[in-house]
C-alpha positions as CSV (number, residue, x, y, z in Angstrom):
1,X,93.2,31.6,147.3
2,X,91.2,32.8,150.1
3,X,91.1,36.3,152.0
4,X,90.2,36.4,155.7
5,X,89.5,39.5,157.0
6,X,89.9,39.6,161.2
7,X,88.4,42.9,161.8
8,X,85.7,44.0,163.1
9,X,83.3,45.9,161.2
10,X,82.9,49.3,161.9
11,X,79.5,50.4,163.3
12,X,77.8,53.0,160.9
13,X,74.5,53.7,162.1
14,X,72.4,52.9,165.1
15,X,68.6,52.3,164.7
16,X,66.0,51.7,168.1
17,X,62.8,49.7,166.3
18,X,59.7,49.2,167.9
19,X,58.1,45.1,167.6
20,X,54.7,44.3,168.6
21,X,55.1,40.6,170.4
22,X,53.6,37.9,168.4
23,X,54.1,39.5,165.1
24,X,56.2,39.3,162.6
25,X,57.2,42.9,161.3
26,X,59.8,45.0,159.3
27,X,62.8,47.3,160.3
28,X,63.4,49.5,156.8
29,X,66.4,51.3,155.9
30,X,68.0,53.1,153.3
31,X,71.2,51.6,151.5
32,X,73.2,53.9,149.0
33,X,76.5,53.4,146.8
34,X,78.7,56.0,147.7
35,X,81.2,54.8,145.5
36,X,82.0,55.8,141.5
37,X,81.4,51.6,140.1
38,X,78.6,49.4,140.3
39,X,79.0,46.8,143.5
40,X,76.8,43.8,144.9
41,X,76.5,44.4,148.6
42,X,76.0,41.3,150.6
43,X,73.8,41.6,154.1
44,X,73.3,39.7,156.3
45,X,72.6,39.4,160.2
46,X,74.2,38.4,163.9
47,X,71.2,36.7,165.3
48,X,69.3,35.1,162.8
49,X,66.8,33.6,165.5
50,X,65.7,37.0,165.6
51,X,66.2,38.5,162.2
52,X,66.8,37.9,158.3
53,X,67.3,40.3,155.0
54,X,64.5,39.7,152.8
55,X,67.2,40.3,149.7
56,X,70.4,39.4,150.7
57,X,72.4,40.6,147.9
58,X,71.6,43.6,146.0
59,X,74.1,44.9,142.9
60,X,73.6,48.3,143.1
61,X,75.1,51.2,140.3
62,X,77.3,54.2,141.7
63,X,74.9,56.6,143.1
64,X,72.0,54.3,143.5
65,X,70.0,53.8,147.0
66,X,67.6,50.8,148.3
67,X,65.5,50.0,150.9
68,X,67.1,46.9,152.6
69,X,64.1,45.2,154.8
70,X,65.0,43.4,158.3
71,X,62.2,40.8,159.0
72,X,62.0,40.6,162.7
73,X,60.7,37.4,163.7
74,X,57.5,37.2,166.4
75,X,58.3,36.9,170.2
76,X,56.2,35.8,172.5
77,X,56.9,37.9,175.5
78,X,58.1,41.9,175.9
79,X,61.9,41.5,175.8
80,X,65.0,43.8,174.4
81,X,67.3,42.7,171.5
82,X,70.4,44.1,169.3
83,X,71.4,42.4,166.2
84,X,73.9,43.3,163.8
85,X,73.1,44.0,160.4
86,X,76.1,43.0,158.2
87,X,77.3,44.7,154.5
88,X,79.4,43.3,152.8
89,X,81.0,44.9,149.2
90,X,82.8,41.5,148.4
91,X,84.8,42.9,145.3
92,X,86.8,45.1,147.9
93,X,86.2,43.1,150.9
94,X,84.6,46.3,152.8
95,X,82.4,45.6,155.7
96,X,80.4,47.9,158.0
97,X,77.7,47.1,160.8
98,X,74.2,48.4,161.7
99,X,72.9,48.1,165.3
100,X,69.8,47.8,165.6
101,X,67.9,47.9,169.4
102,X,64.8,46.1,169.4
103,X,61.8,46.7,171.8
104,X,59.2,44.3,171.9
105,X,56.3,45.9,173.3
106,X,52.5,45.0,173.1
């Protein structure tokens, strides 16, 4: 047996991250579980031409907080992106979404 869930994920945060162009480079945040039992969060991203979570899956006690890393991948020109950063509790099938705004500037 299989469980689809068909909707979307609501959109927690909102983050606007600064890239220099032809770099590769790192959008940190801060994970925590709220919750009173341990839980592996999944994460994962929309684009992942642009992005990916250096630790995708991260069991985390009640109470305890992370820093998740986004690698952003180099561009070559100055451009504008948004991607989608996923997290999944998969015991409770509970997902949530992170926007993040990028800015590649030199």
């Amino acid at each position: 047996m299989f469980r689809l869930n068909l909707s979307s994920p609501k959109i927690s945060y909102k983050y606007k991250v600064k890239a220099p162009i032809g770099e590769v480079s790192k959008a940190i945040f801060n994970y925590q579980n709220e919750t009173g039992s341990e839980h592996t969060y999944e994460f994962s991203v929309s684009h992942p031409d642009i992005a990916f979570i250096e630790t995708p899956s991260i069991k985390l006690s009640p109470g305890d907080k992370v820093e998740v890393q986004v690698i952003l991948k180099a561009m070559d020109k100055a451009k504008q992106a948004q991607i989608l950063v996923f997290v999944e509790e998969t015991e409770n099938c509970k997902c949530e979404a992170l926007l993040f705004i990028i800015s590649y500037v030199l």
